[in-house]
N, C-alpha and C positions, 0 to 999 in steps of 0.2 A: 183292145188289140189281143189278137187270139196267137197264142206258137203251137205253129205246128210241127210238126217233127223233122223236118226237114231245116226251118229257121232255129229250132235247139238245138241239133247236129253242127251247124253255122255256127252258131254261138260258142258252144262246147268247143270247136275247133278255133278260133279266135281268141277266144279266153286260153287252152291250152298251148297255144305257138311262143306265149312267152316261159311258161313255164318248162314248157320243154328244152326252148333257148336257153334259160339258164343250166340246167343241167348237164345239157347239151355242148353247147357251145362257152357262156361266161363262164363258168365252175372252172373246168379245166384250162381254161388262156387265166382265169386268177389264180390258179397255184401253177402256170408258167412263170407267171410274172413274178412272183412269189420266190422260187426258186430261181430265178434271173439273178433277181435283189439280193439275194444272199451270194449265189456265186462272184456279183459283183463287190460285195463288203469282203468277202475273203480274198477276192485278188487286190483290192485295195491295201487290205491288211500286209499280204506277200508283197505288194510294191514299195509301202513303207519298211517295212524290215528289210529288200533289199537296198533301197537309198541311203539306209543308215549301214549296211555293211561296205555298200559302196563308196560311202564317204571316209570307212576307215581305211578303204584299200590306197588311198594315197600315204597314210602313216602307216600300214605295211611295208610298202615298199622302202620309205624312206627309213624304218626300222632293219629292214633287210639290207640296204646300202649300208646301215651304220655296220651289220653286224658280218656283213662283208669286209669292209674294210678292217676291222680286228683281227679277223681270222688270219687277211695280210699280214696283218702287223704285227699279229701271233707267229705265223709262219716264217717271218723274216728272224725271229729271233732262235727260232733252231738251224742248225748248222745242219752241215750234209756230215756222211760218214768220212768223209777225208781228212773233215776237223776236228774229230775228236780228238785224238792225239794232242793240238793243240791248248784246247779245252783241260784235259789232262793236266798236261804243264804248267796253266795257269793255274790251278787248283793246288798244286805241290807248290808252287812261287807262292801264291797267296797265305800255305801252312808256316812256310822259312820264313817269310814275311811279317807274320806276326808271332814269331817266337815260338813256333811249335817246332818239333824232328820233322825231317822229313819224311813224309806219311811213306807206308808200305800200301801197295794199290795190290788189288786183285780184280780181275776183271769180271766180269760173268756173266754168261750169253746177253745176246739184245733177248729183248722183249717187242715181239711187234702189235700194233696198235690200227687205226684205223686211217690216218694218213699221216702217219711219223714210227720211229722206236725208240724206245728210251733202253740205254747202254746203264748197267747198274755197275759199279765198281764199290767193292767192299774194302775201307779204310781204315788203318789208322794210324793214329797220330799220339804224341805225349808232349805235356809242355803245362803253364801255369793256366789257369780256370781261365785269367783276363786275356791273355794270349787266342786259347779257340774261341771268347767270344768273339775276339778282334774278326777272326776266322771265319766266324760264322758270318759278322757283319759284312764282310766283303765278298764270303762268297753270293751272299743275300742281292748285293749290287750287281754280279756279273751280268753282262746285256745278255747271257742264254737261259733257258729254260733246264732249272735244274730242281732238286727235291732231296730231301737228306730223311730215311725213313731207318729204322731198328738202328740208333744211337742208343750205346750204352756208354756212361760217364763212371769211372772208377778213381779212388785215390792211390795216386802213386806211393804217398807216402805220409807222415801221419798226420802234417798240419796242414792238408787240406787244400792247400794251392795248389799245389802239383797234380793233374789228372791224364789219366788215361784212355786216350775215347778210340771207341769202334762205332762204325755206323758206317750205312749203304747211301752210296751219292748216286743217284739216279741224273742222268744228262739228258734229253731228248734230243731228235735229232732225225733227219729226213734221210732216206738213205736214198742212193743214186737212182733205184726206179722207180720212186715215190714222187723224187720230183719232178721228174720227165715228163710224167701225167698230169 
């Protein structure tokens, strides 16, 4: 059997239709699919890191209730501006109360904050060491929010019981258009 030039042309062209096919056509759909496969492992990836974020958005929230209701319960224990006064008074009854003078108060400016102010009143008081602690213990219990900062403690006299203290009581406290809002 003899080829002739026309039956090698045939051949040549039949032998190359798969070779060009690959190039052609397989080559590029396998690095479609290729890059399919991987775009699909990476949103896998993103779908499991969001399931696990989403499963902690039920202990956010329930972490935000909790930390909601403190803030109440924070809030409820500063007084408005109309109680200070009283506040005041309890803190002088509390000095007489446990054997101290009764304190000389000085007031001095509020200080405002970001949903409250705190009223500083500069103190002081004289009496025996056990006496302000009693003092201090009770002021420690009052149900408001208070804070005792630049305490200075001296002796009145030479054996050492007797003291004289100055220090800043700091009160917190909502004022009338704080808590409107």
């Amino acid at each position: 059997m003899r080829f002739t030039t026309r039956e090698l042309i045939l051949f040549l062209a039949v032998l190359m239709v798969p070779i060009v096919s690959y190039f052609v056509v397989f080559k590029p759909q396998s690095a479609n699919i290729e890059q399919a496969k991987s775009e699909i492992q990476h949103k896998r990836e993103m779908l499991s890191t969001l399931r696990t974020e989403t499963a902690r958005n039920e202990d956010l929230k329930k972490a935000n209730a909790e930390i909601g209701e403190r803030i109440i319960e924070m809030e409820s224990l500063l007084p408005s501006d109309k109680e200070i006064d009283q506040i005041v008074r309890q803190v002088s009854a509390l000095a007489v109360e446990s054997g101290l003078t009764p304190p000389t108060l000085k007031s001095a400016k509020p200080v405002a904050a970001a949903r409250f102010r705190e009223q500083p009143l500069e103190m002081s008081t004289s009496g025996n060491f056990e006496g302000f602690y009693e003092f201090l213990l009770a002021l420690e219990r009052l149900p408001r929010l208070t804070r005792i900062v630049d305490m200075v403690l001296t002796d009145s006299n030479s054996d050492g019981v007797e003291v004289d203290a100055e220090f800043t009581l700091s009160i917190y406290f909502q004022s009338d258009e704080g808590s409107a809002s």
